[in-house]
SEBA-220478 format. One line per field, with one value per residue (C-alpha): x, y, z; residue number from 1; residue in one letter. Coordinates in steps of 0.5 Angstrom, whole numbers, plus 500, padded with zeros to 3 digits. Layout:
c1 (X:...)
c2 (Y:...)
c3 (Z:...)
i (NUM:...)
aa (A:...)
END
This chain:
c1 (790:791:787:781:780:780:774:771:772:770:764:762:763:758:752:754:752:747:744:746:741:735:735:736:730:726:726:725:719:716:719:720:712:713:718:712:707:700:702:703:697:692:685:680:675:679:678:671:670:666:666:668:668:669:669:673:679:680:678:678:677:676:675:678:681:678:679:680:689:691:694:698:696:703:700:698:699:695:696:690:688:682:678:680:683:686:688:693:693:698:698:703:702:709:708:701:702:707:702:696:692:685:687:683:685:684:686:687:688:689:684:689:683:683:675:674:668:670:675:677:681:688:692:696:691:684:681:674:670:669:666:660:657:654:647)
c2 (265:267:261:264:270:268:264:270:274:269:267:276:275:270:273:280:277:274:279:283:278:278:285:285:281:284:290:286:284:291:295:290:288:296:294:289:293:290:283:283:286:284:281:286:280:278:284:289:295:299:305:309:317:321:329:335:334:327:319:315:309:305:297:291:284:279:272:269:270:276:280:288:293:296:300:302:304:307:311:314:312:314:317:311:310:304:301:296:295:290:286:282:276:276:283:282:276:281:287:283:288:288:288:295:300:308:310:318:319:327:328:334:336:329:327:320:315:309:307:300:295:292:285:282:282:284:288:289:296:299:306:307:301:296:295)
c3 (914:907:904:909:907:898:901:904:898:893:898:897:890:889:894:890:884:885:889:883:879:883:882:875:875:878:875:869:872:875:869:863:860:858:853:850:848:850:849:857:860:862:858:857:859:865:867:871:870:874:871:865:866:859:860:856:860:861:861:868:868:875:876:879:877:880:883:889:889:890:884:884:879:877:871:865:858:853:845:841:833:829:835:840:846:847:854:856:864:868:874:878:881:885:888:890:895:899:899:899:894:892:885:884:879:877:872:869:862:859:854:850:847:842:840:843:839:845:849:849:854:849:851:845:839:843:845:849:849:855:853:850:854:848:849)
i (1:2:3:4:5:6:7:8:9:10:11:12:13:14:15:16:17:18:19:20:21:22:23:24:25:26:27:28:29:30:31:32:33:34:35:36:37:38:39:40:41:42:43:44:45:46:47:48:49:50:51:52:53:54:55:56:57:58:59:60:61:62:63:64:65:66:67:68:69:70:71:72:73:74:75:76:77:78:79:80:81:82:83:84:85:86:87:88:89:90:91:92:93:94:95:96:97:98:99:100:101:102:103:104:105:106:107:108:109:110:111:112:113:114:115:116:117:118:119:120:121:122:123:124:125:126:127:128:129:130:131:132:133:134:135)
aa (X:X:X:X:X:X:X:X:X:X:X:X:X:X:X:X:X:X:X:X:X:X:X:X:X:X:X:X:X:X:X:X:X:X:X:X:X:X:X:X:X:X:X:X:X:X:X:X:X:X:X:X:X:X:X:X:X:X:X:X:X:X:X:X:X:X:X:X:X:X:X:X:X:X:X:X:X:X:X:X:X:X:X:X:X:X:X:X:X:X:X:X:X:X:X:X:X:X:X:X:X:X:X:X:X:X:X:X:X:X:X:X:X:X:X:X:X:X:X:X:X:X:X:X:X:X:X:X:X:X:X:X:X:X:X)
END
């Protein structure tokens, strides 16, 4: 009987392991990319912007990422430089086949009395104006 119970535990021991590392990764997965700056998020390219609203208190910024395989918005971050507001915007491909998402995005960004010439979409080295529309 003793023999049972050590394959028990050593049976418990290794599904709470790894249980331990599916969790781990997939916290890595949903929070990690904020470690990386902009070099995760989504291209500016890849993306539709629908609409782009600037008035004296905040910046919205709606769109979608299109494409027929479904993909989840888990968020966004920004910063200010010369009068510019840059926007790094991330999705999930694993997430969005669970909840079957529809890729949109709406964004609200508090102004905090700074000026604002563009505001731009940044993923790695590049970026694509979104605010003023260029003609």
């Amino acid at each position: 009987m003793r023999k049972g119970k050590k394959f028990v535990k050593k049976v418990a021991k290794c599904l709470g392991i790894v249980l331990a590392c599916v969790v781990v990764l997939f916290f890595i997965g949903r929070y990690g990319w904020r470690l990386f700056g902009y070099q995760l998020c989504r291209s500016g390219e890849s993306l539709g912007v629908s609409e782009v609203t600037v008035n004296d208190t905040e910046v919205y910024v709606h769109g979608f990422e299109p494409g027929s395989f479904p993909n989840y918005f888990i968020g966004y971050r920004y910063h200010f430089k010369d009068d510019n507001l840059y926007i790094g915007i991330k999705y999930s491909n694993l997430i969005g086949v669970w909840l079957e998402d529809t890729g949109e995005f709406s964004i609200h960004i508090p102004r905090k009395g700074r000026k604002i010439n563009h505001v731009y979409i940044k993923s790695g080295t590049s970026k694509r104006l979104v605010w003023p529309k260029e003609n």
